[in-house]
C-alpha positions as CSV (number, residue, x, y, z in Angstrom):
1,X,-111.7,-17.4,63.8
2,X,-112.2,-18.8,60.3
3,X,-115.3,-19.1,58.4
4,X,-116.6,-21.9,55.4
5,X,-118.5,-18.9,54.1
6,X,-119.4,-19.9,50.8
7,X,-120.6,-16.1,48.8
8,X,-122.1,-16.5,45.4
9,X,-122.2,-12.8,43.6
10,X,-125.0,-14.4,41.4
11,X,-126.5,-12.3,38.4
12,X,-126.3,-8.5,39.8
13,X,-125.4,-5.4,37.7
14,X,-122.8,-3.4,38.2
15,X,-119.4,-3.6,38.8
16,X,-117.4,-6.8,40.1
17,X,-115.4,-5.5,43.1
18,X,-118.8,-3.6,44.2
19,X,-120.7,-6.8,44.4
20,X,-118.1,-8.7,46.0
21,X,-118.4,-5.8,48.9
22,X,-121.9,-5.9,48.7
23,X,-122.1,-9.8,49.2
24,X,-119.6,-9.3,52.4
25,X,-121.6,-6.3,53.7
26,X,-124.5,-8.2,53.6
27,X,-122.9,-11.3,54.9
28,X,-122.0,-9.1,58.0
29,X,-125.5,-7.8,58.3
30,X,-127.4,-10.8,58.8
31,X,-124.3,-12.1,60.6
32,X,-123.6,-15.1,58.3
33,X,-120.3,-13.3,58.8
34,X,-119.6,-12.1,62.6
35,X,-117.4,-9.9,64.4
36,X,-114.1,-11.5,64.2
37,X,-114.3,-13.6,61.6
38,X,-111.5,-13.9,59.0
39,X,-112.2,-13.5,55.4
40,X,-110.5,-16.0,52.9
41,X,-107.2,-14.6,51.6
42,X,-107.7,-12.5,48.7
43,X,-106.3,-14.9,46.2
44,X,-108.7,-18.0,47.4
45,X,-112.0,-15.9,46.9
46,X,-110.8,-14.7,43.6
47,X,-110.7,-18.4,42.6
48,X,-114.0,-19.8,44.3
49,X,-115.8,-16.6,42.8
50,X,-114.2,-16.8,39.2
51,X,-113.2,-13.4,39.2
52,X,-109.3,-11.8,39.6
53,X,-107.3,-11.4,42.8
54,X,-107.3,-7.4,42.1
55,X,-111.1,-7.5,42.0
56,X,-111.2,-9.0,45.6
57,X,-108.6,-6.7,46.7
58,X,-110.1,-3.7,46.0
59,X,-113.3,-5.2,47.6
60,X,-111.5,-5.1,50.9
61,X,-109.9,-2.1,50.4
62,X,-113.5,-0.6,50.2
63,X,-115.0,-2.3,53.3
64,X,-111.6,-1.4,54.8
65,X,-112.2,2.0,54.3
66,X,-115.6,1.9,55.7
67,X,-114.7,0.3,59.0
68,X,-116.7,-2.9,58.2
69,X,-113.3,-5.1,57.6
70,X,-109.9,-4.7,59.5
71,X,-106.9,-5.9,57.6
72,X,-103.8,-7.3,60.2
73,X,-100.4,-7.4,58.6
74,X,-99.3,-11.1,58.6
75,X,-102.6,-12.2,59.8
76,X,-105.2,-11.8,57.2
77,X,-108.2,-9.2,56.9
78,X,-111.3,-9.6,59.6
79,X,-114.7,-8.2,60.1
80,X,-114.0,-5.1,62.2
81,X,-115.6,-4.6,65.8
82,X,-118.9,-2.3,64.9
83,X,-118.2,1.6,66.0
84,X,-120.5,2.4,68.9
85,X,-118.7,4.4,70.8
86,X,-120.2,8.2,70.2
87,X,-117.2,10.7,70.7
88,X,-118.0,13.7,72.7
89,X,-114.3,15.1,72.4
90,X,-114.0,18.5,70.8
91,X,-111.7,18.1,67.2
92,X,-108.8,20.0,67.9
93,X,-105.9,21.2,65.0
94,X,-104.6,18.3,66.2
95,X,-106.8,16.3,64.3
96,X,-104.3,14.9,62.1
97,X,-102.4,13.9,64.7
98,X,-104.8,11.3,65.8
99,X,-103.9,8.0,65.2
100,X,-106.3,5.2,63.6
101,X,-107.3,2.2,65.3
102,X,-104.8,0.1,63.6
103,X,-101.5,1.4,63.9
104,X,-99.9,-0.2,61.1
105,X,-102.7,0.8,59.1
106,X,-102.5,4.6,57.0
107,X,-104.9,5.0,53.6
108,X,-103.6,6.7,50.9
109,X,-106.7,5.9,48.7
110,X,-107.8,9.7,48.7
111,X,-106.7,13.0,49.8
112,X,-107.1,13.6,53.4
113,X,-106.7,17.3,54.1
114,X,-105.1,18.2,58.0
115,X,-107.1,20.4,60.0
116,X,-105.4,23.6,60.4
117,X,-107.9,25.4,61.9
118,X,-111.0,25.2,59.1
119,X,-113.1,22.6,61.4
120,X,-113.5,25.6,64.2
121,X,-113.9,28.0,61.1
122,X,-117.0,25.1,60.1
123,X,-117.9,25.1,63.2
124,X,-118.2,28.8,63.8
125,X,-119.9,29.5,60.4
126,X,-122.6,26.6,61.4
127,X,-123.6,28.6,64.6
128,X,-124.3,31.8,62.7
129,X,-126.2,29.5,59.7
130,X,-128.4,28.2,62.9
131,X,-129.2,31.5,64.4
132,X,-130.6,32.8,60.7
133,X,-133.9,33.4,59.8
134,X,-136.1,30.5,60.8
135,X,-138.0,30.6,57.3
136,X,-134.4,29.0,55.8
137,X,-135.7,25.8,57.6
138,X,-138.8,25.5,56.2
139,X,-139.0,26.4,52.6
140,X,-137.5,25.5,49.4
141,X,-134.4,27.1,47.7
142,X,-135.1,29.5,45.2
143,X,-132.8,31.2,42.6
144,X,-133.3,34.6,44.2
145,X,-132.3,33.2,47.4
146,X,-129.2,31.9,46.6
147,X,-128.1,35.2,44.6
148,X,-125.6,36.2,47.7
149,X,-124.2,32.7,47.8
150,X,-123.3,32.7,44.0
151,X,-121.6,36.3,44.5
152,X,-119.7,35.1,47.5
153,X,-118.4,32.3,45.0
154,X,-117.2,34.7,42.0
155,X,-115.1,36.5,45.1
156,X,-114.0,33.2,46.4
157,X,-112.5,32.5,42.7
158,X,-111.7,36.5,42.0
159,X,-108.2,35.6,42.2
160,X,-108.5,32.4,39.6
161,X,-107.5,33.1,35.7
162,X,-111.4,31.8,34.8
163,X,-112.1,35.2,32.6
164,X,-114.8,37.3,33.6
165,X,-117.6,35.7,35.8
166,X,-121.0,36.6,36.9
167,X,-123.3,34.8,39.5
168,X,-125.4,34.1,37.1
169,X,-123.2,31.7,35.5
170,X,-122.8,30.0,38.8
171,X,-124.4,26.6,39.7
172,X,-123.9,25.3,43.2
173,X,-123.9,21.7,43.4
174,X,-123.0,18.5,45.5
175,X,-119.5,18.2,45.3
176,X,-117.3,18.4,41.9
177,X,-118.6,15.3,40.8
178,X,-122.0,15.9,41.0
179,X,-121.3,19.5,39.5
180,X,-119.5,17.0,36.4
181,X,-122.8,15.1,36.3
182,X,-124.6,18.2,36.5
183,X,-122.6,19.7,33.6
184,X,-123.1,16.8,31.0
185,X,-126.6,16.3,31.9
186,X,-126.8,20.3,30.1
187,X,-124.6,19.2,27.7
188,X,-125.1,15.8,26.1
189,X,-127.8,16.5,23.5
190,X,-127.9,13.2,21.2
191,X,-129.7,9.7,21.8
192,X,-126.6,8.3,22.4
193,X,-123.6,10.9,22.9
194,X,-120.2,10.1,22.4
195,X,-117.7,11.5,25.1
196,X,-113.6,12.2,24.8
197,X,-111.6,11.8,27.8
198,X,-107.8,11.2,28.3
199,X,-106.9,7.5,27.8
200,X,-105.7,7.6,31.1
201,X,-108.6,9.8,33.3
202,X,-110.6,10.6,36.4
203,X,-113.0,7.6,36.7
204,X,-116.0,10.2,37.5
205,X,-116.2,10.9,33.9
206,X,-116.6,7.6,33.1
207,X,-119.3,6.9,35.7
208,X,-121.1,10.1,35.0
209,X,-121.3,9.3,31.4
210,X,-122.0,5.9,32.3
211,X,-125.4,7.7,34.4
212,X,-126.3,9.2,31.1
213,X,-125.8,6.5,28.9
214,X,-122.8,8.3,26.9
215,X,-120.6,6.4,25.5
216,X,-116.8,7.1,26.8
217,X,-113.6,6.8,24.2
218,X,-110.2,7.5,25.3
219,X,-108.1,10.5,23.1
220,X,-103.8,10.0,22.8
221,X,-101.7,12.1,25.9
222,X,-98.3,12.7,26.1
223,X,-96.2,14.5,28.8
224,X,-98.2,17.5,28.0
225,X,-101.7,15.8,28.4
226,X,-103.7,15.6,25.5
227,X,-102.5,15.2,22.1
228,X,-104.3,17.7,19.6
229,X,-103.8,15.3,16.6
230,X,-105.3,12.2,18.6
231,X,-108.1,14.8,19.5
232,X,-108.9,15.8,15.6
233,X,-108.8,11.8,15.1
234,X,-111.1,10.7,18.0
235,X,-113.7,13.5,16.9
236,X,-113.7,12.4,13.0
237,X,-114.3,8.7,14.0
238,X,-116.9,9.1,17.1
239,X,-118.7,12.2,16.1
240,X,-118.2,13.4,20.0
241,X,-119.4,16.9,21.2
242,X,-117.5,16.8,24.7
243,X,-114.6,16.6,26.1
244,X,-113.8,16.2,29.9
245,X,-110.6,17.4,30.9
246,X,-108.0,18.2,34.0
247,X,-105.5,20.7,32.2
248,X,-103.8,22.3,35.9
249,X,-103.7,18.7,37.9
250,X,-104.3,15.8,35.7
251,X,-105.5,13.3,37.9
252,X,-104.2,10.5,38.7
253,X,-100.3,11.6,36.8
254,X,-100.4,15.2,38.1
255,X,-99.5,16.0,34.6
256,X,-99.8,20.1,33.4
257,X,-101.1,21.2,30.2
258,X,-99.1,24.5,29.1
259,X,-101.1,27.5,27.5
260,X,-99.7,26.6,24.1
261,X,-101.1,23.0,24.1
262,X,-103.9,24.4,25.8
263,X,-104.9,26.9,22.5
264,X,-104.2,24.3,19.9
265,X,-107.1,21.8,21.7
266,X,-109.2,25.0,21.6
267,X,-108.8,25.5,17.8
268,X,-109.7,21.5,16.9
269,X,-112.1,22.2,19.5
270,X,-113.8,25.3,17.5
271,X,-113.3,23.2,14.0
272,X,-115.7,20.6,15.0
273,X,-118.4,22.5,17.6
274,X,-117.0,20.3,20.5
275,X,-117.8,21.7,24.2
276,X,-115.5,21.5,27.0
277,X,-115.6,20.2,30.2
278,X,-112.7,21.7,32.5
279,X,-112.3,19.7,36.0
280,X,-110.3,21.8,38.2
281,X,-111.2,20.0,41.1
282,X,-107.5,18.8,42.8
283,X,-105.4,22.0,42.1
284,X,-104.6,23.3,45.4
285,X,-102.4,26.5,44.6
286,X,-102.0,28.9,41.8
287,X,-102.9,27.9,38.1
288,X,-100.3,27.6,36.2
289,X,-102.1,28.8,33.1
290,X,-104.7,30.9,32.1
291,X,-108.1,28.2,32.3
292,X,-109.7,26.9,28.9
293,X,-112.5,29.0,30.5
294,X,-110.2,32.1,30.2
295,X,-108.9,30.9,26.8
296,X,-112.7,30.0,25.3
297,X,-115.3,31.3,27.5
298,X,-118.0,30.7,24.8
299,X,-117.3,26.6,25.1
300,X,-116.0,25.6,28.2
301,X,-118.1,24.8,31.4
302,X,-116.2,24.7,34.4
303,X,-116.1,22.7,37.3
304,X,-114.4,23.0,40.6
305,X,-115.1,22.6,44.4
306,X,-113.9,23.3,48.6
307,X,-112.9,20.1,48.8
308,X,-108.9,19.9,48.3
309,X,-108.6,23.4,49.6
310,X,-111.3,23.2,52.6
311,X,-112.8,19.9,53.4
312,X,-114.4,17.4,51.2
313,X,-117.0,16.8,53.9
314,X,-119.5,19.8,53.4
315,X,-119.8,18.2,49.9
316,X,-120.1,21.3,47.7
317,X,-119.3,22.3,44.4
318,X,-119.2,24.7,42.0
319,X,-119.9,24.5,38.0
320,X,-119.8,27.8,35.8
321,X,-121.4,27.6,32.8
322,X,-120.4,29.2,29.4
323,X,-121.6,32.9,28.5
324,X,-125.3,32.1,26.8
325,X,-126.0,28.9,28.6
326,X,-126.5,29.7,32.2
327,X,-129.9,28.5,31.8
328,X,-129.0,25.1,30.7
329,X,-127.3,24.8,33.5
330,X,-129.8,26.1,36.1
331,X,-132.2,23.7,34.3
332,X,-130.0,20.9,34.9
333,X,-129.7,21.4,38.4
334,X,-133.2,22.3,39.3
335,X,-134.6,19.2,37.2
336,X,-132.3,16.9,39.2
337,X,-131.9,18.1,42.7
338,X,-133.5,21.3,43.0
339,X,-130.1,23.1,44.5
340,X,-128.6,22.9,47.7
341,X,-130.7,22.7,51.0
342,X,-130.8,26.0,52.1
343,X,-128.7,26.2,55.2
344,X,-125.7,24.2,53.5
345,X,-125.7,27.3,51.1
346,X,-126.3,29.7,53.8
347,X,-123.3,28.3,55.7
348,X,-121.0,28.2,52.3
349,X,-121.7,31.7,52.1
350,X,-120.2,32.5,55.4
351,X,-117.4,30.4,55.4
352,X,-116.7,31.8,52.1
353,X,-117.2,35.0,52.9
354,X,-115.0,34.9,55.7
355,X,-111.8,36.6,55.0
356,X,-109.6,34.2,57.3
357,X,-110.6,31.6,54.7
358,X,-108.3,32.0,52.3
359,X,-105.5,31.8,54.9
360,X,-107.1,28.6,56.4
361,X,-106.7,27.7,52.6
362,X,-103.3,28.8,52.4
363,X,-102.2,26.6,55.7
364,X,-103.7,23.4,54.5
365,X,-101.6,23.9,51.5
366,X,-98.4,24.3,53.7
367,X,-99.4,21.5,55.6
368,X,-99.8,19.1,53.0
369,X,-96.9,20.1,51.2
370,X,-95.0,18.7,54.4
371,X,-96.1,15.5,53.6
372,X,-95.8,15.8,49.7
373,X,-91.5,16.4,50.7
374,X,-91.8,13.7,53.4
375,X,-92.8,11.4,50.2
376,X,-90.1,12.8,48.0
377,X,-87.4,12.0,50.1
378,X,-88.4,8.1,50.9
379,X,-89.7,7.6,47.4
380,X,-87.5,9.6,45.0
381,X,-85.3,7.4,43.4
382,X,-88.1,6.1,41.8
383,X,-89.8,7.9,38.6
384,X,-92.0,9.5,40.9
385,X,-94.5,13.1,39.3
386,X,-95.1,15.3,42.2
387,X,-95.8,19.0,43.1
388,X,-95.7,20.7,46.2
389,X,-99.4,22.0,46.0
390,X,-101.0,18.6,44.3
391,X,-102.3,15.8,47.2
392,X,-101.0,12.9,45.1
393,X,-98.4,11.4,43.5
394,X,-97.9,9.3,40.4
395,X,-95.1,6.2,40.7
396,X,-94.1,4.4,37.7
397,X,-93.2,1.1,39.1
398,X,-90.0,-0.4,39.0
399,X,-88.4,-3.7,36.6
400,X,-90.1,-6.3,38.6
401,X,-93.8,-4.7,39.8
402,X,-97.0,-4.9,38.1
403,X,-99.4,-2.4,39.7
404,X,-101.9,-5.0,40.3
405,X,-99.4,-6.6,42.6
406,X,-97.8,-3.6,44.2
407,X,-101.2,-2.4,44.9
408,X,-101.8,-6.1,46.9
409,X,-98.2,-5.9,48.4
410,X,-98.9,-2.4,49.4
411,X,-102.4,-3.5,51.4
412,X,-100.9,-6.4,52.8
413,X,-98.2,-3.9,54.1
414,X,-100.8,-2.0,55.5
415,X,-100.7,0.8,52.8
416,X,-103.6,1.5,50.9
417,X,-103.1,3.0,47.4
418,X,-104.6,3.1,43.7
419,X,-103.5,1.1,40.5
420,X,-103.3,2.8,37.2
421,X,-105.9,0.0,36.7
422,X,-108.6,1.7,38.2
423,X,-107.9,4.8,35.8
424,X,-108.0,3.9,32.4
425,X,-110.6,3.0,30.1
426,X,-112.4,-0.9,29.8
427,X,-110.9,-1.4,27.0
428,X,-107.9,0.8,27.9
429,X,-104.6,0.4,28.3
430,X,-102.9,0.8,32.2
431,X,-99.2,1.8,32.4
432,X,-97.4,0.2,35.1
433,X,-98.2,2.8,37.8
434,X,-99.7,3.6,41.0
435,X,-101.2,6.9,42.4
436,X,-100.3,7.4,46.2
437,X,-102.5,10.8,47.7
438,X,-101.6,12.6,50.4
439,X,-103.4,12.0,54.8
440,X,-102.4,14.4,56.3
441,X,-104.5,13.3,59.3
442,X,-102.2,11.1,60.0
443,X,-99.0,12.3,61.9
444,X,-95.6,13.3,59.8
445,X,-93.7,9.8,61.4
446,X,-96.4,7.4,60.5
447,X,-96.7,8.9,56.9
448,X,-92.9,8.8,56.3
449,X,-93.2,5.1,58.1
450,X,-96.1,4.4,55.5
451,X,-93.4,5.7,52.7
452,X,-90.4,3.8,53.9
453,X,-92.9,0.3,53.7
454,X,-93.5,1.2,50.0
455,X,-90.1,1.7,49.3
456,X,-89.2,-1.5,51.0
457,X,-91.6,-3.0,48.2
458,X,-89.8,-1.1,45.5
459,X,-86.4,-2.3,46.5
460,X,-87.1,-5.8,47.0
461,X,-89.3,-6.7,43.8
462,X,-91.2,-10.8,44.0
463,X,-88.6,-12.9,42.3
464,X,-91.7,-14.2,39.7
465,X,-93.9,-11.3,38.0
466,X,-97.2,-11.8,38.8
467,X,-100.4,-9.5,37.8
């Protein structure tokens, strides 16, 4: 069925693609759009709204993701039956065996980590958290209370090259980016801050800053990250006191920062009082270099999190802060939030604590890797950046492709990945690449079957370049 749905995104803040998904979500909602109804192709609502065909697209994607839409291959995207049916099935290992609704449909917009065994570990850990004192229920967190959570993080990340660490440096938060958020909001001191990122970046700097008002400028990489003499540069003409930074997994070209490169940041760094913000949120394995934390403990704040390693569901993170300012830190965290509800930090400190953990770590790495090779081999004649223990790879597209394109050619494939659009700056610059992230909660076949339809796309580029 078809509508003559006629949206108008009107005057709203924020960004474009989010108020196109809001005006379809609430279209749905007051059933102005119903179950079954087909949305216009992506290309005729970028027209009628005045706005670009990627903008649309990534629209969909989102409501795709939710379950509110349901793209068809050939057909056109629809809004998706509503999910009423509870499960009462137990999750099994199997997890990411189960197939999604739509067949032809596999998301490689983020990291989705195979179970392996940590959802009976979760599980396990949650039936101990509910049998704990009862007084855990009631009250709020306090510092004191958390001390045995905070130690059962520094021995979670004993075996990381993050120099010496004490609980009381540690700050549990929501996730990595809310421990980012939390970081900067100790940080940025002036009326208007100024913050350095790589031209090419995690967009949760950006929208952190954005929170606090900061204003974001891009710094020079090349094939070694950032470049120290673009650094010197950016910090002469902004006046910037921060720097956010992924020097082990740079996300989203998986590109390493070696220790050299690494100690000549920290000396322009030093030169001009700059603090460091060091996301080590995506590595899943060993570090391949001692951490700027390691390196300058008196500067850096560092942030990292379960999520790639664990699950991303339990939403918890980890920020340290440098030697001096664990205060600042706290400060931020208890202004803002307070600190996690007591029996979420009760239950990371089991599961942490928990010595088959780090095994359960250990096998998701060997399970995604699986799927990082199965990539490899459909995709590699392309200039493809990949390592066994990172969940994404970075594709630099073909004569032929634009990434806006691909990305829409992907989707209408049924494949859902990320432009380089999405990470570089307003007023940045986008190579012509794509980031593609790991399910692994899909089965081996229907990822390599996911691969082989991208490669199709590669090898048979449109005859016309379009954008």
């Amino acid at each position: 069925m078809g509508t003559i749905w006629a949206p108008s995104l009107g005057d709203k803040p924020g960004p474009k693609y989010q108020r196109v998904a809001d005006t379809i979500r609430a279209a749905v909602e007051n059933d102005t759009l119903r179950v079954g109804t087909k949305l216009p192709p992506v290309r005729d609502l970028a027209y009628q709204l005045g706005i670009t065909p990627g903008t649309v697209a990534r629209a969909y994607s989102t409501l795709t993701d939710e379950g509110l839409l349901q793209a068809e291959v050939g057909r056109g995207t629809f809004v998706a039956e509503r999910q009423t049916k509870v499960m009462d099935d137990v999750w099994s290992r199997e997890l990411h065996l189960r197939e999604e609704s739509d067949p032809n449909h596999v998301s490689l917009f983020s990291p989705r980590l195979a179970d392996v065994g940590q959802v009976a570990a979760i599980r396990e850990a949650m039936k101990k958290v509910a049998a704990a004192d009862p007084l855990m229920f009631l009250n709020y967190p306090t510092r004191d209370a958390y001390r045995p959570v905070r130690e059962a993080v520094v021995e979670w990340l004993s075996d990381q090259p993050l120099g010496p660490l004490d609980e009381s440096q540690v700050v549990l938060t929501h996730g990595g980016q809310n421990g980012i958020l939390t970081v900067l909001q100790a940080v940025l001191k002036d009326a208007q801050p100024t913050l350095l990122v790589e031209d090419l970046s995690y967009a949760g700097f950006r929208r952190a800053s954005e929170l606090l008002r900061a204003k974001v400028v891009g710094v020079g990489m090349d094939e070694h990250g950032i470049r120290p003499d673009s650094l010197e540069l950016a910090i002469r003409k902004t006046g910037a006191t921060v720097l956010c930074t992924s020097p082990e997994v740079h996300n989203p070209t998986g590109l390493f920062t070696p220790q050299k490169r690494r100690e000549e940041i920290i000396k322009v760094a030093r030169r001009h009082e700059l603090q460091i913000v060091e996301d080590d949120c995506y590595r899943m394995g060993e570090a391949g270099a001692p951490s700027y934390r390691a390196l300058a403990p008196d500067i850096t704040w560092h942030v990292c999190s379960i999520s790639k390693v664990l699950t991303p569901a339990l939403r918890v993170g980890f920020a340290l802060a440098p030697k001096g300012h664990e205060q600042d830190l706290r400060r931020s965290a208890e202004y803002s939030f307070f600190g996690l509800s007591q029996p979420l930090a009760e239950l990371i400190r089991v599961l942490l604590s928990d010595p088959r953990s780090k095994e359960l770590a250990k096998e998701v790495r060997k399970e995604m890797a699986k799927y990082v090779r199965v990539a490899v081999n459909a995709l590699g004649a392309f200039e493809l950046t990949w390592k066994d223990e990172v969940p994404f790879l970075w594709l630099k597209l073909p004569a032929g492709w634009r990434s806006a394109a691909f990305t829409r050619a992907a989707e209408a494939a049924g494949v859902q990945i990320r432009s380089a659009d999405e990470f570089a700056l307003r007023d940045g610059r986008a190579p012509n690449a794509v980031r593609i992230t790991i399910n692994g909660q899909v089965s081996l076949a229907k990822f390599e079957d996911a691969m082989l339809r991208l490669r199709s796309l590669l090898d048979n580029p449109p005859e016309q370049i379009s954008v």
